[in-house]
N, C-alpha and C positions, 0 to 999 in steps of 0.2 A: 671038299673040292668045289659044290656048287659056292660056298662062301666067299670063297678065293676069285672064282671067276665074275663075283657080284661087285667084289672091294676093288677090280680091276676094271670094272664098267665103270666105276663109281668114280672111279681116279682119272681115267680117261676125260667123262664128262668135266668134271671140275677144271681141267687142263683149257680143254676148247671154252668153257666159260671164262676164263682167266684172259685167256689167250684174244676172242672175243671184248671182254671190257677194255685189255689194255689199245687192243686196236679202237675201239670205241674212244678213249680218250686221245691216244696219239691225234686221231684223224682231227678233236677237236683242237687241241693244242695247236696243229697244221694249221686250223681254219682261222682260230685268234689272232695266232701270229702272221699270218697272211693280213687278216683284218686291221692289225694293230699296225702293218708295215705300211698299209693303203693309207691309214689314217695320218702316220707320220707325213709321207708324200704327199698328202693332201692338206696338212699344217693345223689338224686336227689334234689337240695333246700335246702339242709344242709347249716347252716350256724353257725360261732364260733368253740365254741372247738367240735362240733362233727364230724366235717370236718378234717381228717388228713389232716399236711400241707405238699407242695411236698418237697422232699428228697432236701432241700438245697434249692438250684434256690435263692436264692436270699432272705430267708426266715428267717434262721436263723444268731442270731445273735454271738453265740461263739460254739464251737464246741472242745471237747476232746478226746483224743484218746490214747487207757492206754494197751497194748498190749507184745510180745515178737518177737523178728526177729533172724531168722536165716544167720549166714553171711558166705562167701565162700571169702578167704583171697587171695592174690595174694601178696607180702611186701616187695620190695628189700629193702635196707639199706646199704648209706656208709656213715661211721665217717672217716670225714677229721682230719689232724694234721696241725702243722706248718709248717713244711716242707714237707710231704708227703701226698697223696691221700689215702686214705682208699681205700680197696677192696669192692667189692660188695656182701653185706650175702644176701641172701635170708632166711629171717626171716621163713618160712616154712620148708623150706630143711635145717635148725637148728633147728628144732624140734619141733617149736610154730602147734599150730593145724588150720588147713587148714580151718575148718569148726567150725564156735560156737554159737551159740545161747545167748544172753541176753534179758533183759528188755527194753523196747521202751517207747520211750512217744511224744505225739502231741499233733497241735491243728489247729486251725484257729479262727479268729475273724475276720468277717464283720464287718465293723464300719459304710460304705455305702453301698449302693447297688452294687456299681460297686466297692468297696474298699475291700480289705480285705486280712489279715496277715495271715501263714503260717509257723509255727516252727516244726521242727524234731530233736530230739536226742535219744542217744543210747550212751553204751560204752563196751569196751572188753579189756579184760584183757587176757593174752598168757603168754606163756613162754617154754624154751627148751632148750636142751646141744647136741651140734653134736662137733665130731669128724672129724676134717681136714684131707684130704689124699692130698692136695693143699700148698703151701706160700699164707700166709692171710697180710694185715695191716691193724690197727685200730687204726685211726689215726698216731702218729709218731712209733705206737711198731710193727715189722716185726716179725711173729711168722711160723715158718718153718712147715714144714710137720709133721701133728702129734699134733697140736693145738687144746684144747679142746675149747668151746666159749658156755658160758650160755648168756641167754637173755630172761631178760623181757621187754616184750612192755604192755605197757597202752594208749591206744587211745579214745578220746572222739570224736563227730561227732554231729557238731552242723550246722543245713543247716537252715536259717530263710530267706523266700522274701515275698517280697510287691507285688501284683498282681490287674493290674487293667482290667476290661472287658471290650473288645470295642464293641464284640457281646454278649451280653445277654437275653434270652428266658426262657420259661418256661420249652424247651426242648434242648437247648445248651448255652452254654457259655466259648467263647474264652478270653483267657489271655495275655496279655505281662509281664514281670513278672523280676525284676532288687531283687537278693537274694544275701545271707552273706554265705561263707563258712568257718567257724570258727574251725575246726578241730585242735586238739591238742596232739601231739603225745611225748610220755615218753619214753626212752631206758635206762633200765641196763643191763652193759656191762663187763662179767668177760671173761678172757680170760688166758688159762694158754698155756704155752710152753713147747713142748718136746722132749727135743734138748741134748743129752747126751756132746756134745760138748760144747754146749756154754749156759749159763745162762739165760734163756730169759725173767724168771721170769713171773709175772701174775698182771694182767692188771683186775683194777674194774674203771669202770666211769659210770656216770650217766648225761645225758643228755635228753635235752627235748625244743621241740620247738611249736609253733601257727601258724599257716598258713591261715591267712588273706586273703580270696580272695573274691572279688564280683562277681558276676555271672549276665548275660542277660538268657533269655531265653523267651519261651512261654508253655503255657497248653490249654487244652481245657478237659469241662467237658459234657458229654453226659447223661441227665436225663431220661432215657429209658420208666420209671411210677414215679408214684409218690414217689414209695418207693427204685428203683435201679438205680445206677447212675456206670456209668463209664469213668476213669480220666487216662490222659497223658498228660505226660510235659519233656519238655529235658530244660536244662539251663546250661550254660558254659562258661569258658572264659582263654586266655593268658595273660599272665598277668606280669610284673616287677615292684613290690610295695616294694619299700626300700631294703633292705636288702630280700626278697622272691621274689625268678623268679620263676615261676611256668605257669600249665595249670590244668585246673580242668574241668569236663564232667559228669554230674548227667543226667542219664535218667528212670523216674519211669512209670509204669504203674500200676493203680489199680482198683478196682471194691467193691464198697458197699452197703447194704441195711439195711435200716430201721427197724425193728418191732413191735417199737412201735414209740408214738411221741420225745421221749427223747430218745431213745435205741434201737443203729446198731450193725452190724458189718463189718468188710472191710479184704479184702488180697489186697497184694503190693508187687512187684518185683520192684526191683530199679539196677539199675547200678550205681559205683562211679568210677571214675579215676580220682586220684589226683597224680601227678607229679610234685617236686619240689623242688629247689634249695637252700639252705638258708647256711647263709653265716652269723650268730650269734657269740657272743661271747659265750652261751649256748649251743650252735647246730650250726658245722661248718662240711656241710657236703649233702648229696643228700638222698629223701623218698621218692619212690613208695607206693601209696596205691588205690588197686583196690581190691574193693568187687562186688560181686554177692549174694543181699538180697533177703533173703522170709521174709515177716510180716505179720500176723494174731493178729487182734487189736478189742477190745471191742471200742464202738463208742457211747460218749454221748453230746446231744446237749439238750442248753439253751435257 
């Protein structure tokens, strides 16, 4: 009897001990899962598409950039002749506008981690008529005091480099960076004379030439969060390639952000100085071209 009554204390406890751990576990199970729900809500554990990926780093694979820039002109210009030196116009102080805005377009493609291409263009179209108080020549025609001169320029501005990272992070990435500066500049060129004495007549030509230059340089890009990133790079060179002597000096600065995972936006200040010689049978003759850009670009990635 007393054995009976011991085996039934015995049973009892074991029950409340059971009973006991299982509460003991449930309540922790409760607290994980609580824990583990805060953590999801907090984007702690995330993993796949609910995780944004960081701004670039190394992440995506092509990148477009479809924008407007405002440019700030600086343009001397001389047409050589056979025998004679051309004077030097300053294509602004002829009447071309100093300041102009067009459409832009970009990109970049990773192909590797540590690879990846880099294109830029734009183009502008000018024109204007000043009045000489000066002796001008354009190419072999000497036009005395009193020279009317229209001109239009059409310039295209094509900057493409290969860039590869020797430091790369989730929070920097340095470049060295070997690019194409393929710039293409067009001149029409009318010019009248007004010379009571002597005949000077009036002068149209149209010329146009490409300016071939490779450029070195470096950049580095600063991933601030996952969604702001901020980029610099200078790249340049002197250079005597065939028939074009020149020197060319590209330096950009810019800043971007994300807002969603396909869709940024970015502003970019650039500098250009291109100075060059060209000695064509199309274009025999010297081109200043320095701008001072603003670009504000819509920014979509693949």
């Amino acid at each position: 009897m007393l054995a009976c009554r011991l085996d039934g204390a015995l049973t009892k406890i074991r029950g409340y001990r059971e009973a006991l751990e299982f509460s003991w576990f449930a309540g922790q199970s409760c607290y994980f899962g609580r824990r583990s729900r805060r953590r999801l809500r907090s984007g702690v554990g995330r993993t796949g598409s609910d995780v944004p990926e960081p701004h670039q780093a190394g992440r995506g694979i092509a990148t477009l950039n479809l924008g407007g820039i405002v440019n700030q002109f600086d343009t001397p210009l001389k047409l050589n002749g056979n025998t004679d030196n051309g004077s030097n116009l300053n294509l602004e102080g002829n009447g071309l506008k100093k300041n102009l805005s067009s459409f832009e377009a970009g990109g970049a493609w990773r192909f590797l981690s540590r690879h990846r291409i880099d294109v830029q263009y734009f183009s502008a179209k000018r024109s204007g008529t000043q009045t000489y108080n000066n002796e001008i020549t354009i190419r072999d025609n000497v036009y005395p005091i009193g020279a009317t001169v229209s001109v239009e320029a059409k310039d295209n501005f094509l900057l493409a480099d290969y860039r590869y990272s020797f430091v790369k992070t989730d929070e920097v990435e340095f470049a060295g960076l070997l690019g194409f500066n393929g710039g293409q500049f067009k001149f029409n060129v009318s010019a009248t004379g007004n010379d009571l004495l002597h005949d000077t007549g009036t002068l149209n030509t149209s010329t146009s030439t490409t300016v071939p230059l490779p450029l070195i340089g470096a950049s580095v890009d600063w991933y601030i969060n996952p969604r702001w990133k901020v980029s610099a790079g200078v790249e340049g060179i002197k250079a005597n390639i065939g028939d074009v002597d020149g020197r060319a000096i590209v330096a950009a600065a810019s800043t971007e952000y994300i807002f969603t995972r396909n869709l940024g936006a970015g502003v970019r200040y650039m500098y250009s100085d291109l100075s060059v010689d060209v000695t064509k049978s199309s274009f025999d003759g010297h081109v200043t071209w320095r701008m001072n850009s603003f670009s504000l670009y819509a920014k979509m990635m693949f």
